[in-house]
C-alpha positions in Angstrom: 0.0 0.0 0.0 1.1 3.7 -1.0 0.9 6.7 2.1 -0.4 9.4 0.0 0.1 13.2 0.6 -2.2 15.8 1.8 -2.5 19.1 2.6 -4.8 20.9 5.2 -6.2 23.9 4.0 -8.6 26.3 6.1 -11.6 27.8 4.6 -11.0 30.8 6.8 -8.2 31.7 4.9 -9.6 30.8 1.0 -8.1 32.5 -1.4 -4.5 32.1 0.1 -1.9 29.7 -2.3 -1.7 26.4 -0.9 2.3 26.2 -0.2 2.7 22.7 0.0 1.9 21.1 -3.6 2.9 18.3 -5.8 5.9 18.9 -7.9 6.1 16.8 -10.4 8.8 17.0 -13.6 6.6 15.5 -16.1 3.5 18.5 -15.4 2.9 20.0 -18.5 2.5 23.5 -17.9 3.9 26.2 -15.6 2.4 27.4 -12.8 1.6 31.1 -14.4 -1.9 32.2 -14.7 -2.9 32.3 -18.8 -5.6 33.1 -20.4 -6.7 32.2 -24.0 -10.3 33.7 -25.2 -13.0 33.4 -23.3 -11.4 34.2 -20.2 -10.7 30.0 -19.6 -7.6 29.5 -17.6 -4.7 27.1 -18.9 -3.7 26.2 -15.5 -4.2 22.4 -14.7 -5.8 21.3 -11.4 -3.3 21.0 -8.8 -5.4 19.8 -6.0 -8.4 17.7 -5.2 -10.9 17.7 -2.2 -11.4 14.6 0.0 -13.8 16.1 1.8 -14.6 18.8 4.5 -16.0 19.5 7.8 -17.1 23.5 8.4 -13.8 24.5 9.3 -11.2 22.0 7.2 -10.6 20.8 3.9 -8.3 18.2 3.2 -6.6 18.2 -0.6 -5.0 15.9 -2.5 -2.4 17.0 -4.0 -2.4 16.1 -7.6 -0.5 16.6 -11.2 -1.6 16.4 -15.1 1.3 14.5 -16.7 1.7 12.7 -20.0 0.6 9.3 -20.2 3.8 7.0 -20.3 4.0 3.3 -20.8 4.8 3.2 -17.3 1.5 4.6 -15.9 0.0 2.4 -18.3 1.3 -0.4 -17.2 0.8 0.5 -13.1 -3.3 0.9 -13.9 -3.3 -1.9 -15.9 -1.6 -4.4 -12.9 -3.4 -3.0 -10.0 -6.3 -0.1 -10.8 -7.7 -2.2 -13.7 -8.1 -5.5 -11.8 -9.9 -4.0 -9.2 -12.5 -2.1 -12.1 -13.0 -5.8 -14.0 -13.8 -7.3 -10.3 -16.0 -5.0 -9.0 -18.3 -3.7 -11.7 -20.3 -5.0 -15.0 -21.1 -3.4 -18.0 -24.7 -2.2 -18.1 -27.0 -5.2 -19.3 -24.6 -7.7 -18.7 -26.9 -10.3 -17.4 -24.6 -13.0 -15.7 -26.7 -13.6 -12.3 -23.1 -13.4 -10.5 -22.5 -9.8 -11.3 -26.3 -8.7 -10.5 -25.4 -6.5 -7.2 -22.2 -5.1 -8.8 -22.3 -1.3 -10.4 -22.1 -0.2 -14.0 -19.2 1.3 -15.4 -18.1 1.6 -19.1 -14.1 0.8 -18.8 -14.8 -3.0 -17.9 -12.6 -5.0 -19.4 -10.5 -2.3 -20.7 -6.8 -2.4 -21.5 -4.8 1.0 -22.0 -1.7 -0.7 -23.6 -4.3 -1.5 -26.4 -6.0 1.8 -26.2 -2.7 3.4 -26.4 -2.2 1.4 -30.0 -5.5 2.9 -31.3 -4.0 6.5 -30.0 -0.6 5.5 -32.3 -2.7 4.6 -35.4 -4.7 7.9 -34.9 -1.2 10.1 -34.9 0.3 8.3 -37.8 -3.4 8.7 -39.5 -2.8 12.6 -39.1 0.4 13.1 -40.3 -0.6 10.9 -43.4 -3.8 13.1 -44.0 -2.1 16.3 -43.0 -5.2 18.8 -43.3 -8.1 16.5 -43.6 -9.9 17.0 -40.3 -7.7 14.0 -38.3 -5.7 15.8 -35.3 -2.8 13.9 -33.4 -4.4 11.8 -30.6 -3.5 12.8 -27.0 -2.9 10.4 -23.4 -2.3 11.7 -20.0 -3.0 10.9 -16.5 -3.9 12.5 -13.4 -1.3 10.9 -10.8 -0.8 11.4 -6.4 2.3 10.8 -4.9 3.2 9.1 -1.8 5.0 10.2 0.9 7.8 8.4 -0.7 7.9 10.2 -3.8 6.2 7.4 -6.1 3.4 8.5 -8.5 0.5 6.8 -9.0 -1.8 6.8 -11.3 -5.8 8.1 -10.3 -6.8 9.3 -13.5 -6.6 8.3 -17.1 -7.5 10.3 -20.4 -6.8 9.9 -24.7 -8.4 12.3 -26.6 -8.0 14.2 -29.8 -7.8 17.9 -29.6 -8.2 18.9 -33.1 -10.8 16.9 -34.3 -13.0 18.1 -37.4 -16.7 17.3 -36.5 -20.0 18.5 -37.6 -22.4 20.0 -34.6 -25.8 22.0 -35.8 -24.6 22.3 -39.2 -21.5 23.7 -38.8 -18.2 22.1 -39.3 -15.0 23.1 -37.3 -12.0 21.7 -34.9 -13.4 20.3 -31.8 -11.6 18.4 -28.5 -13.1 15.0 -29.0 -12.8 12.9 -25.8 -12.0 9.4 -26.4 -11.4 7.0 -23.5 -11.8 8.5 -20.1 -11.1 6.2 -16.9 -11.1 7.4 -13.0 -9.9 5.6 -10.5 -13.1 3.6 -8.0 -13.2 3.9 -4.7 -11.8 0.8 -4.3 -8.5 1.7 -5.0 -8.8 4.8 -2.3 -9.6 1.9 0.1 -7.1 -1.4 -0.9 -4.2 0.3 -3.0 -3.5 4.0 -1.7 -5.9 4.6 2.0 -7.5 8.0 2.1 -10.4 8.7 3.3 -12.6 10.0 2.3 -11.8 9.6 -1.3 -11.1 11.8 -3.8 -13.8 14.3 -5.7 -14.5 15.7 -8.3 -12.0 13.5 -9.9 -14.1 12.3 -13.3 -14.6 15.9 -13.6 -10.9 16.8 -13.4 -10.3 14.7 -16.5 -12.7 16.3 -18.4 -11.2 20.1 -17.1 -8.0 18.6 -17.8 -8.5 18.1 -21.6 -10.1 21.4 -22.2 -7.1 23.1 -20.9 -4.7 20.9 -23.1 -6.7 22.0 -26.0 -7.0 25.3 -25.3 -3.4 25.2 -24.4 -2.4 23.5 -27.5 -4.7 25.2 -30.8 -6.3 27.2 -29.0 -10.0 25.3 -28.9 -12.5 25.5 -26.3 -15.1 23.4 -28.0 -15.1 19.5 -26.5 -17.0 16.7 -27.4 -17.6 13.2 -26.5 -19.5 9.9 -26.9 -21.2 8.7 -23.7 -20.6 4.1 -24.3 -23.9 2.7 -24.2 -22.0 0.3 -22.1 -22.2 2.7 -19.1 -25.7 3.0 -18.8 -27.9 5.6 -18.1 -25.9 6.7 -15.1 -23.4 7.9 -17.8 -25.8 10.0 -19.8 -27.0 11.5 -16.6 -23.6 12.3 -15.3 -23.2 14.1 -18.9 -26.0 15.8 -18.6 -26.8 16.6 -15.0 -23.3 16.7 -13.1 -21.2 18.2 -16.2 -23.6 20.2 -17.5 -23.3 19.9 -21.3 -25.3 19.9 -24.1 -26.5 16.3 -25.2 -26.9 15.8 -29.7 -30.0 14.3 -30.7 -30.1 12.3 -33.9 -31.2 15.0 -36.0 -27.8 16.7 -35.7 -26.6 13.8 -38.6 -23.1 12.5 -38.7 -20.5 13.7 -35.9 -17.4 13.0 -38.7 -16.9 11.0 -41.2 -15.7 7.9 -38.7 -18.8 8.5 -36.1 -22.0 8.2 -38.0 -24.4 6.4 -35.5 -25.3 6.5 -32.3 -25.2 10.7 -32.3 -27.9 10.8 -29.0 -25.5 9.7 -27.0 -22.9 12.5 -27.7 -22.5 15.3 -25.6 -21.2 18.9 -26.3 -19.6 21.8 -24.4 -20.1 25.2 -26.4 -17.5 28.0 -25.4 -19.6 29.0 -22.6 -20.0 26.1 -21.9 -16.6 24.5 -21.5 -15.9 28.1 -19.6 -18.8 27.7 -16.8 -17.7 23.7 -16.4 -13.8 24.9 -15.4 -14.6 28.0 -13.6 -15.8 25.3 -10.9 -12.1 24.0 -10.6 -10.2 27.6 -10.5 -9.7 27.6 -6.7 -7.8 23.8 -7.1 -5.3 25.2 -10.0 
């Protein structure tokens, strides 16, 4: 088991910079404040809550960092497992797995995931131009009280994606696979307690700031797998706020012709109310 690291921090004092924080050498970005249109920050979340009481928070110190083969290969020996034994796929109707909950990222494997990321690249710098952006991995990790990272988080995406939404045709973020950690791991792997928040959120903060960082896009979509249920669509929709396609918006892109209902969207303001949640944890 991993000791993670936490920091106390006092409401009475919001507002104040938390001086203890993860520093980790793969983070992406500095720590400056920038702004590109819209007034959206381009600062990663640094911190998560694990819960609070009226007078304390306690924070998890956290960092956005590429996704290496190495953090592939750490949630794929000890996060992963404990997914596949603890959850089903909606409408999976073996009698053994009844009481268990739904998630999408049953079964999953990121080393192949990673592969369908490679073929995406070398896709776009074959069809330089033709609407088929680079494809994207990285992770949100916590570190011990040893120094090791570990891996809570996991995200691929494509940030400069050419899709079609109301008729109009432009560069999007396109979410791909998205994977957060369960609770279980907060309670076999790396105690703390309470766990994490927030934390499925974070992932999707995460990849509108790399966008934005990146080209400059502040428009994200993604498709909700029927495999998660309705609890997906409702977390979408309710707990993220965005905007959800019906079938009359037609083909996504080329590639993603079916299925369009179960797409959601985040407009400019959108994707700008949904991160101006997180600014106090950058």
């Amino acid at each position: 088991m991993l000791a993670l690291r936490t920091v106390t921090y006092c409401t009475e004092n919001e507002g104040t910079p938390i001086q203890e924080r993860l520093r980790s050498y793969y983070n992406l970005l500095d720590a400056n404040l920038l702004t590109l249109g819209g007034g959206l920050t381009t600062r990663f979340i640094k911190k998560l809550p694990l819960g609070k009481t009226p007078e304390v928070n306690q924070l998890l110190p956290v960092s956005v960092v590429p996704l290496t083969a190495e953090l592939v290969l750490t949630w794929n020996k000890m996060v992963q497992p404990l997914i596949d034994l603890h959850y089903r796929h909606d409408g999976d109707l073996d009698l053994k797995k009844v009481d268990r909950k739904i998630r999408a990222d049953v079964g999953w494997n990121w080393k192949n995931l990673l592969k369908l990321g490679w073929i995406q690249t070398e896709q776009s710098r074959v069809l330089q131009g033709q609407g088929v952006g680079e494809a994207v991995g990285y992770s949100i990790v916590a570190t011990s009280l040893e120094g090791q990272i570990f891996p809570i988080g996991m995200l691929l995406g494509v940030p400069k994606f050419q899709t079609t939404i109301d008729s109009r045709t432009s560069h999007r973020n396109l979410v791909w696979f998205l994977s957060n950690a369960p609770i279980e791991v907060f309670e076999k792997l790396i105690p703390c307690s309470p766990a994490p928040t927030s934390l499925a959120e974070s992932l999707l903060d995460s990849a509108i700031v790399d966008a934005l960082s990146r080209y400059g896009i502040n428009e994200m979509l993604l498709h909700a797998d029927p495999k998660g249920g309705d609890k997906l669509l409702h977390f979408y929709d309710k707990k993220c706020g965005m905007e959800r396609l019906s079938e009359k918006n037609g083909p996504v892109s080329r590639t993603r012709r079916s299925d369009i209902s179960r797409y959601f969207y985040f407009s400019p303001p959108g994707a700008e109310s949904f991160c101006s949640k997180f600014d106090t944890l950058r």
